[in-house]
KEPA-550841 format. One line per 2 residues: number of its first residue (from 1); for each residue x, y, z of C-alpha. Coordinates in nm, 2 decimals, padded with zeros to 4 digits, always signed. Example, Ala and Ser with C-alpha at 12.3 -4.5 7.8 and 13.67 -1.06 7.14 Angstrom:
<recs>
1> +01.23:-00.45:+00.78 ~ +01.37:-00.11:+00.71 $
</recs>
This chain:
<recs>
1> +16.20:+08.82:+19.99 ~ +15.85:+08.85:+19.89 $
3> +15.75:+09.16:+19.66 ~ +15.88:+09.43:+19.91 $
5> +16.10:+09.77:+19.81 ~ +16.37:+09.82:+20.07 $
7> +16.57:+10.00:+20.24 ~ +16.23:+10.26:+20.25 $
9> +15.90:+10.20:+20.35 ~ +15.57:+10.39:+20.31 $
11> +15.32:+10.35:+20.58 ~ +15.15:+10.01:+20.60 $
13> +14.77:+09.95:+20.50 ~ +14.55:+09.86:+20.86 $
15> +14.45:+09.52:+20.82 ~ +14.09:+09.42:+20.84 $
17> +13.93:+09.23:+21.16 ~ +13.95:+08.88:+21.12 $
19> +13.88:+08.56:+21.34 ~ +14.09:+08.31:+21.50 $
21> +14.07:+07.99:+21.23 ~ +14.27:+07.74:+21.47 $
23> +14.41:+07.76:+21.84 ~ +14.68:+07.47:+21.87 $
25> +14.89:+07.39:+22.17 ~ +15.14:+07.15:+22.23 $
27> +15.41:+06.98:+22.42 ~ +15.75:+06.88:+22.35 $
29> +15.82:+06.54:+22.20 ~ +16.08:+06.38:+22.02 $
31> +16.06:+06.49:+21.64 ~ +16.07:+06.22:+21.38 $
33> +16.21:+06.00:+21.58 ~ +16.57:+06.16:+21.58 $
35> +16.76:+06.22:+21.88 ~ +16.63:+06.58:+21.91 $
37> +16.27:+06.71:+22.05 ~ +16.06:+07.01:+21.97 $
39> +15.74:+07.15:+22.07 ~ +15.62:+07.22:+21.70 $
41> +15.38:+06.89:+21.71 ~ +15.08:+07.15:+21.82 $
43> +14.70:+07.00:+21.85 ~ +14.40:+07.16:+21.79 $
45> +14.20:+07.32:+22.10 ~ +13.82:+07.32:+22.07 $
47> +13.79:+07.46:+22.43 ~ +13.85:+07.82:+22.55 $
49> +14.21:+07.86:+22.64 ~ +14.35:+08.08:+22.91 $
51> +14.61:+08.30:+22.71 ~ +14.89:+08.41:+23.01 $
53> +15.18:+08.64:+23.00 ~ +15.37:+08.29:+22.87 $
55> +15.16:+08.19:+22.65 ~ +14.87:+07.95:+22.61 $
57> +14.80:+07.73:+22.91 ~ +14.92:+07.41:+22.79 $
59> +15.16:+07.50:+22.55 ~ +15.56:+07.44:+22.60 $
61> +15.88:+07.60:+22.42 ~ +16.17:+07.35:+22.46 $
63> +16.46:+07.56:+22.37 ~ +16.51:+07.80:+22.68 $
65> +16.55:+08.11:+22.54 ~ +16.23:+08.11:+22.35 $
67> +16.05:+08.06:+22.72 ~ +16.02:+08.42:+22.79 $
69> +15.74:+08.69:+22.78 ~ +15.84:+08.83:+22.39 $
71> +15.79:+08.44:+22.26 ~ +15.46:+08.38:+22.41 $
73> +15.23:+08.36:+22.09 ~ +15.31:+08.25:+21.75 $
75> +15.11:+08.29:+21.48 ~ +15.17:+08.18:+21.09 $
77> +14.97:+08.31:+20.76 ~ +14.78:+07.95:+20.59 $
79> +14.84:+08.12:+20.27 ~ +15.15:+08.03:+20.29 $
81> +15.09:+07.70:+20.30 ~ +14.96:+07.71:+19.93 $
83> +15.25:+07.84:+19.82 ~ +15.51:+07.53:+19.99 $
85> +15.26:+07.28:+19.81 ~ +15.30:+07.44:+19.50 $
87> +15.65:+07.45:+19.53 ~ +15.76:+07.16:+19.71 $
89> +15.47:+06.93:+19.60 ~ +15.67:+06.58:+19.71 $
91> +15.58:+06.70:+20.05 ~ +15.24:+06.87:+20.00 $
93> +15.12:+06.61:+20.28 ~ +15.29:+06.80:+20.54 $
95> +15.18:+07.16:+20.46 ~ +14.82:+07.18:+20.65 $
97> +14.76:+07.47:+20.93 ~ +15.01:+07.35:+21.26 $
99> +15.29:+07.25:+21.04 ~ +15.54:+07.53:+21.15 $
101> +15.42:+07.49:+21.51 ~ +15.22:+07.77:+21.53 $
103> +14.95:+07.89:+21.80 ~ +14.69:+08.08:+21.64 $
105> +14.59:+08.10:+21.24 ~ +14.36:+08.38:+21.03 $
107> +14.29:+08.53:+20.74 ~ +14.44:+08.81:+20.62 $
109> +14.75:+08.90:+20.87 ~ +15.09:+08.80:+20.70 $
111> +15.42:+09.00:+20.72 ~ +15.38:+09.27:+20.47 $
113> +15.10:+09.41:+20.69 ~ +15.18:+09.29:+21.06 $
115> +15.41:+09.54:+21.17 ~ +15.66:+09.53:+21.43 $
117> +15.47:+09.65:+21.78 ~ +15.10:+09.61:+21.64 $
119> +14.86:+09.57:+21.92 ~ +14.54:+09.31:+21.85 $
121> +14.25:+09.24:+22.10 ~ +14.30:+08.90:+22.03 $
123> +13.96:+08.71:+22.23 ~ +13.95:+08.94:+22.56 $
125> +14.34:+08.94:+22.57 ~ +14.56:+09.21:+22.42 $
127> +14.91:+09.11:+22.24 ~ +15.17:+09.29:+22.04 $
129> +15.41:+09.18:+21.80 ~ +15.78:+09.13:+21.88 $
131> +15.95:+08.97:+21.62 ~ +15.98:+08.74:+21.31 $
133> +16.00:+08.36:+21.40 ~ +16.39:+08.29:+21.34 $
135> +16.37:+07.95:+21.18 ~ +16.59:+07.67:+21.28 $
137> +16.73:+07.33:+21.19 ~ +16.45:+07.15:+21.32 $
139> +16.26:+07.27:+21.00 ~ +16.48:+07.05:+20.82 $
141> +16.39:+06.73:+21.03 ~ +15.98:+06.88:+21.03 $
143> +15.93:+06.83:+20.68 ~ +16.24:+06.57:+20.59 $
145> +16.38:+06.87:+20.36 ~ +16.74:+06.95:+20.43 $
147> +16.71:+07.33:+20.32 ~ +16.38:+07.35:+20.47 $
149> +16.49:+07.63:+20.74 ~ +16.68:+07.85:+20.45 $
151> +16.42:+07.82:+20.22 ~ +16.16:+07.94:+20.48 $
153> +16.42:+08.20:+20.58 ~ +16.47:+08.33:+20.23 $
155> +16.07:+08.32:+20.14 ~ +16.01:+08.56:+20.48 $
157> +15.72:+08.29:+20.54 ~ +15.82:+08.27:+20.88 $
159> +15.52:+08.35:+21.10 ~ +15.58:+08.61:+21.38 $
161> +15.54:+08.58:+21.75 ~ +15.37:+08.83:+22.07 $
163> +15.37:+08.93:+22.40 ~ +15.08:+08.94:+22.61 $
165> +15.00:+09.23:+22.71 ~ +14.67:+09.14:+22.89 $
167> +14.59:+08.81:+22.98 ~ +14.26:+08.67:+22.92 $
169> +14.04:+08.40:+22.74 ~ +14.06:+08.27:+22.34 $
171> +13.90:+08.02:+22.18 ~ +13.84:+07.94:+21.76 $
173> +13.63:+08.16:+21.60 ~ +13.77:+08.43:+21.84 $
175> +13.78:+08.84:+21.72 ~ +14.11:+08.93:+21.66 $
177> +14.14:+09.31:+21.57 ~ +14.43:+09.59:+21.53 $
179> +14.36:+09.86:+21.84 ~ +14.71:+10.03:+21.79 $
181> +15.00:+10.04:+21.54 ~ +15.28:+10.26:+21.64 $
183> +15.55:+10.17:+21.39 ~ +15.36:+10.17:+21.05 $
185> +15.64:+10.19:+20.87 ~ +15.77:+09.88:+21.00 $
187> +15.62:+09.55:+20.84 ~ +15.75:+09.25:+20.93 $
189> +15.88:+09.21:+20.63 ~ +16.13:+09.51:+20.64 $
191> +16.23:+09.37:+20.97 ~ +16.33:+09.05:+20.79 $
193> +16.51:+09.23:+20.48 ~ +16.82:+09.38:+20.73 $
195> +16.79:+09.05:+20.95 ~ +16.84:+08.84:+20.65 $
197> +16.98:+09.04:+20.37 ~ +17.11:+09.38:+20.48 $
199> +17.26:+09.27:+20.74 ~ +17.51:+09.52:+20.79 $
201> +17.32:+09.85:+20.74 ~ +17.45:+10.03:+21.03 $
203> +17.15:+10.37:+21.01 ~ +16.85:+10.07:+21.00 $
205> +17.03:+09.87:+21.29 ~ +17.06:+10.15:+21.51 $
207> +16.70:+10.25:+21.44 ~ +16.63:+09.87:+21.47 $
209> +16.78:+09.89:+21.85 ~ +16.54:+10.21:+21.92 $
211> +16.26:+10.08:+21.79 ~ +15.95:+10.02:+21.98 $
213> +15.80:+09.69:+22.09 ~ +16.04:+09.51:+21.93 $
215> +16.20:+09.18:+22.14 ~ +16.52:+09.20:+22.39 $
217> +16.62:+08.94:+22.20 ~ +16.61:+09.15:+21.85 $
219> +16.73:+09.41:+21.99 ~ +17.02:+09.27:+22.18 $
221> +17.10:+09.10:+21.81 ~ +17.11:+09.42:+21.62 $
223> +17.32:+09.60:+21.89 ~ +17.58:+09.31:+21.89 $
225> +17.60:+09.36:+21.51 ~ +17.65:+09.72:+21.53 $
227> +17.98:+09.63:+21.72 ~ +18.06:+09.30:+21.61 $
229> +17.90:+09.28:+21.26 ~ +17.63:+09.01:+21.11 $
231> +17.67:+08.65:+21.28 ~ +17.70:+08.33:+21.18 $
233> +17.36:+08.16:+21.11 ~ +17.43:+07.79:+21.00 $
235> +17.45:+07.66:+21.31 ~ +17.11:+07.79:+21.36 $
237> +16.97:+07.69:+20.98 ~ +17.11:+07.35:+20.99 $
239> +17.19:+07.28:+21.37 ~ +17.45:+06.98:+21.45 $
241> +17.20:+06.70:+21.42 ~ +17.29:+06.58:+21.07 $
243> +16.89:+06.48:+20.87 ~ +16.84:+06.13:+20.99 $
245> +16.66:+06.04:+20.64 ~ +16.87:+05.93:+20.36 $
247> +16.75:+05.82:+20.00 ~ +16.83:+05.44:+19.88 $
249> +16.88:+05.21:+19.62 ~ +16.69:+04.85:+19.61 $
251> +16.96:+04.66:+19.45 ~ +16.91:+04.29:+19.52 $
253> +16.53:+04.16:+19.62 ~ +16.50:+03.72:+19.64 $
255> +16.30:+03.50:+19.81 ~ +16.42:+03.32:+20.12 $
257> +16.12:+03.10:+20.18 ~ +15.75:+03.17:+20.04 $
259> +15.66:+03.41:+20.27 ~ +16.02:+03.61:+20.36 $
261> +16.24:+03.80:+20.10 ~ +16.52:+03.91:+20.12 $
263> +16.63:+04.31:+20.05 ~ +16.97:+04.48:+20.03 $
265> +16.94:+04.83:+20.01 ~ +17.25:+05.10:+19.90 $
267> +17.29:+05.44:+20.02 ~ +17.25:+05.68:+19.69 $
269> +17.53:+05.93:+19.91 ~ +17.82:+05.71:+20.00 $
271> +17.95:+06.05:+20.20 ~ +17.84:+05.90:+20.54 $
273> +18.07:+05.95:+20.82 ~ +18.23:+05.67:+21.01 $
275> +17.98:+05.72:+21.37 ~ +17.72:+05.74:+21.15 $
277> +17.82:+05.44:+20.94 ~ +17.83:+05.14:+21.18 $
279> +17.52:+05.01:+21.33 ~ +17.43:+04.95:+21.73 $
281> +17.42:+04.64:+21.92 ~ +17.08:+04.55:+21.78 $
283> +17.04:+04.74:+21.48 ~ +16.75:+04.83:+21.31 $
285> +16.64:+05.07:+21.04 ~ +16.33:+05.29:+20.95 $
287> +16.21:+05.26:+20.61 ~ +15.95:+05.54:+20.41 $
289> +15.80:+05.38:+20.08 ~ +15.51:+05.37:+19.88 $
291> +15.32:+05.64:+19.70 ~ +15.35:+05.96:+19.88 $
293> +15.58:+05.78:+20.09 ~ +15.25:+05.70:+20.29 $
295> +15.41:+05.38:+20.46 ~ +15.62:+05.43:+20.74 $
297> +15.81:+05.08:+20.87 ~ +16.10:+05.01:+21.13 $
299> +16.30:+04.64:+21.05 ~ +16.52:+04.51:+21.18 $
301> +16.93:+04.49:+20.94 ~ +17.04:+04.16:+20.96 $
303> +17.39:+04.21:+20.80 ~ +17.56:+04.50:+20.67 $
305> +17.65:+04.89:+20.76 ~ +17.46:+05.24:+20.67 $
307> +17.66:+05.21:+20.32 ~ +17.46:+04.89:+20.22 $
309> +17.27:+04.68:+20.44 ~ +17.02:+04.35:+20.39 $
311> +16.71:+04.29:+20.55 ~ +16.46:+04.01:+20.56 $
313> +16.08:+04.13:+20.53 ~ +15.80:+03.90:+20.56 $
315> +15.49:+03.92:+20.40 ~ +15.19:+03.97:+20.71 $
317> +14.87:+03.78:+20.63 ~ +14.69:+04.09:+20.81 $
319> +14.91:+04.33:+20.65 ~ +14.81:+04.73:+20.68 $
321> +14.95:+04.77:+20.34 ~ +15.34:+04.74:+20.37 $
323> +15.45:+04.48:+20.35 ~ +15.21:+04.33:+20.06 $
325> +15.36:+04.66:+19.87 ~ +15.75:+04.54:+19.97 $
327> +15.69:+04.22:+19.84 ~ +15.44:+04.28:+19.54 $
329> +15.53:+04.64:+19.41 ~ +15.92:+04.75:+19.48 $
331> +16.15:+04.64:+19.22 ~ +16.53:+04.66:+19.21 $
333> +16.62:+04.99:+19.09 ~ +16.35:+05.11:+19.31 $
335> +16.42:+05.45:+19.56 ~ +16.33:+05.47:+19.92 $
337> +16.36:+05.70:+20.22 ~ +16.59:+05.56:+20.55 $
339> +16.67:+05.64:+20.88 ~ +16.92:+05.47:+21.14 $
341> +16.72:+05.34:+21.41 ~ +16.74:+05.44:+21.81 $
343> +17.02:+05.20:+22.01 ~ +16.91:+05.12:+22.30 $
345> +17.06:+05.23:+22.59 ~ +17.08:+04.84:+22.75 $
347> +17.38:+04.75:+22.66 ~ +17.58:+04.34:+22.68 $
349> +17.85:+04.48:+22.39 ~ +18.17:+04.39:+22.55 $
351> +18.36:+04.05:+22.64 ~ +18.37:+04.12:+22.99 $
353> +17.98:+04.26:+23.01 ~ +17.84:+03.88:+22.83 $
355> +18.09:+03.70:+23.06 ~ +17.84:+03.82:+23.35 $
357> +17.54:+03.64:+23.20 ~ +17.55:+03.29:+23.28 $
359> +17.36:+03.21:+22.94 ~ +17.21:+03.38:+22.69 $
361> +16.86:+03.26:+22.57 ~ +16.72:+03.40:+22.24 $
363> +16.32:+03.35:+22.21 ~ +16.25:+03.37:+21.81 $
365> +15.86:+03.34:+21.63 ~ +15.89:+03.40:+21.25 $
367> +16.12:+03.69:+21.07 ~ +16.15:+03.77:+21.50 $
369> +16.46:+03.56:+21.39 ~ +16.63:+03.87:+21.25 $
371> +16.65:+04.06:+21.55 ~ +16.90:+03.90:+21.71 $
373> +17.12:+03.79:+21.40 ~ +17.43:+04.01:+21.46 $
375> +17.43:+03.92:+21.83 ~ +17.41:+03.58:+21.76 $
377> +17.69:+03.62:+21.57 ~ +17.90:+03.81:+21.85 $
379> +17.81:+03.57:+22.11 ~ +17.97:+03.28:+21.87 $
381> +18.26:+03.46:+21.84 ~ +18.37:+03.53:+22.19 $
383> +18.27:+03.14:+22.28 ~ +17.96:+03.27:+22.49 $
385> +17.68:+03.03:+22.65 ~ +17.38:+03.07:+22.49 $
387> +17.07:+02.87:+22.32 ~ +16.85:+03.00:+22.08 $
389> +16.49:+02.89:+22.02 ~ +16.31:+02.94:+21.71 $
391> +15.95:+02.93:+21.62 ~ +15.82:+02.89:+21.27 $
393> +15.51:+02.76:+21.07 ~ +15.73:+02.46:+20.93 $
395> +16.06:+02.40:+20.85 ~ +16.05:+02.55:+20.49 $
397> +15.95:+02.91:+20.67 ~ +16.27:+02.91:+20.87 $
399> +16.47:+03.20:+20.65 ~ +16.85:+03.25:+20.83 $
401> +16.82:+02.90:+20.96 ~ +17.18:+02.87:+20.80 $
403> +17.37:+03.13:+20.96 ~ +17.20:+03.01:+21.32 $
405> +17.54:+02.77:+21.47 ~ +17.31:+02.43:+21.50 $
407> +17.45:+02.33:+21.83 ~ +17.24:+02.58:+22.05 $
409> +16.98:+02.59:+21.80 ~ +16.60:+02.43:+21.89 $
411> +16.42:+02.49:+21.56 ~ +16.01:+02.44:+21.63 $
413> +15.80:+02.37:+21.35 ~ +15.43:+02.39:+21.41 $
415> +15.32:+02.18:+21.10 ~ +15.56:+01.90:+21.28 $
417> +15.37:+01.90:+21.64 ~ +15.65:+02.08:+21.79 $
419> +15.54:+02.37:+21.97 ~ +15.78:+02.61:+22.19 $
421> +15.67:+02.66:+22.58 ~ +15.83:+02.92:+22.67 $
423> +15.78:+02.84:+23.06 ~ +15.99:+02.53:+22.98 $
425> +16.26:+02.81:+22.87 ~ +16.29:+03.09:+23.08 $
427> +16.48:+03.00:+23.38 ~ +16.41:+03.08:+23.75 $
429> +16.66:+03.30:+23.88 ~ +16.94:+03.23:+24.14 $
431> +17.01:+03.40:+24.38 ~ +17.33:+03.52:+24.56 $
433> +17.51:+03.49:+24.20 ~ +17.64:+03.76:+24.02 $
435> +17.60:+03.54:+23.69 ~ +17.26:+03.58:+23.51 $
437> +17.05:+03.45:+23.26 ~ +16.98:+03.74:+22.96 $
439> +16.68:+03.68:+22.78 ~ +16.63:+03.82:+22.42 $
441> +16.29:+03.77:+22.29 ~ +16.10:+03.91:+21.93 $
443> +15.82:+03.69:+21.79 ~ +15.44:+03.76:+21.75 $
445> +15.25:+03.92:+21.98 ~ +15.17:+03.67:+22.18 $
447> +15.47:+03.50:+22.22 ~ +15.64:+03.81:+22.35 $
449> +15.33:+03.88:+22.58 ~ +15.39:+03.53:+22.74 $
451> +15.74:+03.61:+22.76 ~ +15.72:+03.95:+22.95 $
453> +15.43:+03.79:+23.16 ~ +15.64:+03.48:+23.29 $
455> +15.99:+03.70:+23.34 ~ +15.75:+03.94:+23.54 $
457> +15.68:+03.68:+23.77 ~ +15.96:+03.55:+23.81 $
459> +16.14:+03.86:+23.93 ~ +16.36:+03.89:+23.61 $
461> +16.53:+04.33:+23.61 ~ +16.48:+04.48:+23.30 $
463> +16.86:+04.49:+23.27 ~ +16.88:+04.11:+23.19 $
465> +16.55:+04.13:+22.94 ~ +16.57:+04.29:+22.55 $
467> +16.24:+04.27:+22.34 ~ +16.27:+04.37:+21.97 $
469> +15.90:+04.47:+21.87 ~ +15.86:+04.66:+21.53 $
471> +15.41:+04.71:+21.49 ~ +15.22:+04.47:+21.34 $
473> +14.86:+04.44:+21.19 ~ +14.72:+04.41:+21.54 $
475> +14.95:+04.70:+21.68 ~ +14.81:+04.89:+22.01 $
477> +14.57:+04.63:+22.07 ~ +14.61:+04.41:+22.39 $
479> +14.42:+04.36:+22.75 ~ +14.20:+04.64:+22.82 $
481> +14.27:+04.94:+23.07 ~ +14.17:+05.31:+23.18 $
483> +14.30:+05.61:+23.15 ~ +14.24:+05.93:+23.29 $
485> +14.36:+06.24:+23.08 ~ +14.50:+06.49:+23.29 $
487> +14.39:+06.80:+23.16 ~ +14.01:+06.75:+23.20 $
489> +14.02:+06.45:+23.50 ~ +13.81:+06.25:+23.21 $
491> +13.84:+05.89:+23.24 ~ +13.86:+05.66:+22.91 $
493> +13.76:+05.29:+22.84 ~ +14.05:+05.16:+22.63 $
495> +13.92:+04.83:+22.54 ~ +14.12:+04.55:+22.42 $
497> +14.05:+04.53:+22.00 ~ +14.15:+04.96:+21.99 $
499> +14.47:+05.16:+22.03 ~ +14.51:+05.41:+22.33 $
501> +14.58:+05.62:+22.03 ~ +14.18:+05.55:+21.86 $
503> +14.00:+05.62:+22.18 ~ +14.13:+05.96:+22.31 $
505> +14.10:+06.07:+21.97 ~ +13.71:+05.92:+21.94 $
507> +13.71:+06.10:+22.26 ~ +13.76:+06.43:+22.09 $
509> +14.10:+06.52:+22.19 ~ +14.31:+06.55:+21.82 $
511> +14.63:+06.37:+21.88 ~ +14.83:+06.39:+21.61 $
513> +14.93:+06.01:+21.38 ~ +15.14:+05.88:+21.09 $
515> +15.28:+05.55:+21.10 ~ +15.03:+05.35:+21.33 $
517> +15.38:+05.12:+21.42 ~ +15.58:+05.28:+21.66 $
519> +15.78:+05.42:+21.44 ~ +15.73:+05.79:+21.38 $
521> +15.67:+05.93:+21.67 ~ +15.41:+06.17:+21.59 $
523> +15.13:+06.01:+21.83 ~ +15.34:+06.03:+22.17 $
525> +15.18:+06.16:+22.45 ~ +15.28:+06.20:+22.85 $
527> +15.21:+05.97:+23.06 ~ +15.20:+06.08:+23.42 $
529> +15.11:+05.81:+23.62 ~ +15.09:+05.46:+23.63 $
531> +15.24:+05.13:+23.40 ~ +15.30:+05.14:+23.11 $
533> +15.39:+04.83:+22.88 ~ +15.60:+05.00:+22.55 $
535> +15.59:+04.91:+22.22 ~ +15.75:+05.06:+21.88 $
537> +16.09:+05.19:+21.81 ~ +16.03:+05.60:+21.79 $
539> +16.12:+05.67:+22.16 ~ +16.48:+05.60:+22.34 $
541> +16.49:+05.45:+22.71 ~ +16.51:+05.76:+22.85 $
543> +16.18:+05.94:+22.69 ~ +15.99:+05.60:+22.76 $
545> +16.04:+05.71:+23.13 ~ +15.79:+06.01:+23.07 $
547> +15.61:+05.96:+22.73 ~ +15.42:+05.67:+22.56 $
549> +15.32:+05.65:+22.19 ~ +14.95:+05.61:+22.18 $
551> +14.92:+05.41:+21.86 ~ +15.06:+05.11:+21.99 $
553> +15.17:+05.14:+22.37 ~ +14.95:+05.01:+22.60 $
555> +14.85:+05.06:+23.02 ~ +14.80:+04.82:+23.30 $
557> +14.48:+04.94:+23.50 ~ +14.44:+05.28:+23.49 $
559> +14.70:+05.53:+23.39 ~ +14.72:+05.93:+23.37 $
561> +14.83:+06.08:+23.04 ~ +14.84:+06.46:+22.94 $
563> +14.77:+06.55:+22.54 $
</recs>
């Protein structure tokens, strides 16, 4: 770990005075869009920031242990992040100051000169130093690395956290100076060498127990080895959320019409467990590709399992750069990044469930088509009522039009005159029935817009609706509304041709972006108050209930949000 002599240790050099190069806080939000959630997604604050005996005003710790006095402040040393590019440079992207979650950043503090119970004016607060950070799985998911949280583990670039020990104001550009060090022979990194390596050393863990300023949490840890011996630590180094992101094969790529192709993908690792195997009720897929994997996608699978699986991908006239690169540049042989996609948590997946609706009507525009596929497919099985209506350019850009059972099928084509109302679709609804219409819908934008509009008014529950939307080139644009960001009582113009996501950060507030679909996750923000109309794939039923992703999600009127 590092260049460091152990078990010994002469006293430490002081560090010098240095200044606070970034203040980030953040709030919890679903990482990468896997089922788990973590605070590490930390913004940049230009303002002063009221530093408490919990930590910055602002700032949350999901996992409860970690919300306690000794975890109020982390900070990490940027020179480390030279060091990750250099050594993991497929993912250089990712190491820029905030990437390990961390509160404050300078100059010249790292662990081989922080020591355990160092006191630092930091602004006109006081701190001390606790502990290392312990890293954990979610490092894995963080940087899409599944050794991520050993590697940072074994490096000792783990950052190290305070307590407050005055409370008081910080801001960038802050002083932060060393007033008292009472255990110089204690750097951070010897801490780390008989947490990580040593583990056993009964003389250093006793002195570990004794020693000043150091965490209840440390100190609880080294007494519980003295009696028990060293713990486990996989389960914290690689959690049980398995890495959502698997690599792939391209191994077949055709055209279906002159717009749609057709791609089968197969997993490199055949290992993959039967839950994880099988796909959802309306399965869909995230897809990384391109150089630097800069291209983040969600599509829907229209056949197959998490082995091998096809999809149909068609080419956008307004395209942001996907899927011109799908079509034009990936060739069979061809490696790219996936991850299974959320299943809803609506759910029509068993005989007696569809025998409640009294039909099922599917609503298709374009490659919308593949959505619904599978379903389709169930529905036919178990002798179901249902019609399907499907809107295309002209006959020849109707891709799946062959597995689609031609009885129930209404096939529009707008080169013929045909043109799908979808008022002359959607039912009214009965009442004092418990049989229901279910209406699917995914299509352009407008044709889904229309659809939520008319369902709205005509009373339709959300239990008896499914939309399938994956981002498109006009993504997060949509009728214009306010919003008022909690934090400051400012109130925003979000106009119709920009994202939520463009105007609070235009407005100076530094929310965080990747995909600019829906599909990472990385631009969510709380919403507080008001409606909220969803779109993308990055955030489950129940997180849409308190958080919004700002790229593409829109409001109706005014609505409160908190970044």
């Amino acid at each position: 770990m590092g260049s460091y002599s152990f078990p010994e240790s002469d006293p430490v050099p002081l560090p010098p005075k240095v200044a606070v190069l970034s203040l980030r806080t953040g709030k919890v939000r679903p990482l990468g869009g896997v089922k788990i959630t973590s605070a590490i997604h930390k913004q940049p604050r230009r303002d002063r920031v009221r530093l408490t005996r919990l930590g910055f005003t602002g700032d949350e710790r999901q996992h409860p242990p970690h919300q306690n006095a000794d975890n109020a402040v982390h900070q990490y040393d940027p020179g480390h992040y030279i060091r990750w590019r250099e050594e993991l440079p497929d993912r250089g992207e990712k190491f820029e100051i905030g990437a390990f979650g961390e509160n404050i950043a300078t100059r010249y503090l790292s662990e081989s000169n922080v020591c355990v119970g160092d006191k630092f004016r930091l602004g006109d607060a006081i701190v001390q130093v606790t502990m290392t950070r312990q890293p954990c799985f979610k490092l894995n998911h963080r940087f899409e690395h599944k050794k991520m949280s050993s590697l940072v583990q074994a490096t000792g670039r783990t950052g190290w956290l305070y307590r407050v020990l005055r409370e008081g104001w910080v801001e960038e550009g802050a002083e932060m100076e060393l007033i008292e060090r009472i255990n110089p022979t204690w750097p951070l990194s010897r801490l780390q060498h008989f947490l990580y390596t040593d583990r056993n050393n009964a003389e250093a863990l006793t002195q570990l127990t004794q020693l000043p300023g150091l965490s209840d949490e440390f100190v609880g840890l080294f007494q519980k080895r003295l009696e028990q011996g060293a713990e486990d630590m996989q389960g914290r180094l690689q959690g049980d959320v398995s890495m959502p992101w698997r690599s792939y094969t391209l191994v077949e790529k055709s055209p279906l019409t002159q717009r749609i192709q057709k791609f089968v993908f197969a997993a490199e690792d055949k290992s993959i467990d039967q839950e994880e195997l099988q796909f959802g009720q309306f399965p869909h897929v995230r897809v990384k590709f391109g150089p630097d994997s800069k291209f983040t996608r969600a599509y829907s699978v229209v056949s197959g399992d998490m082995k091998r699986f096809e999809l149909g991908i068609a080419r956008d006239d307004n395209s942001r750069g996907g899927s011109v690169y799908l079509h034009e540049s990936l060739a069979v042989g061809d490696k790219l990044s996936v991850a299974k996609g959320h299943t809803s948590g609506k759910k029509w997946d068993t005989a007696d469930e569809h025998l409640h609706a009294s039909k099922h009507i599917f609503i298709l525009g374009g490659i919308g088509v593949t959505a619904f596929l599978g379903e389709i497919r169930t529905l036919a099985k178990q002798c179901a009522q249902f019609e399907i209506h499907y809107a295309v350019r002209s006959l020849s850009d109707a891709a799946y039009l062959d597995q689609l059972p031609k009885p129930q099928t209404t096939v529009y084509a707008k080169a013929e005159g045909r043109r799908l109302r979808i008022e002359d679709i959607v039912p009214s609804l009965e009442e004092k029935t418990n049989h229901h219409p279910v209406i699917y819908c995914c299509g352009p934008a407008g044709m889904t817009e229309e659809t939520r509009n008319l369902t709205r008014k005509l009373g339709y529950p959300r239990s008896q609706l499914h939309f399938e939307e994956f981002g498109g080139a006009a993504a997060g644009t949509g009728d214009p509304f306010e919003v008022e960001v909690k934090a400051t009582g400012k109130v925003l113009q979000v106009p119709g041709e920009k994202s939520l996501l463009q105007v609070l950060n235009e407005a100076g507030f530094d929310v965080d972006s990747s995909c600019l679909a829906g599909n990472c996750g990385a631009c969510t923000v709380d919403y507080c108050k008001g409606e909220v109309v969803h779109h993308g794939v990055a955030l489950d039923d129940e997180q849409k209930g308190t958080s919004m992703l700002s790229c593409v999600s829109r409001g109706k009127g005014r609505i409160t949000v908190d970044c």
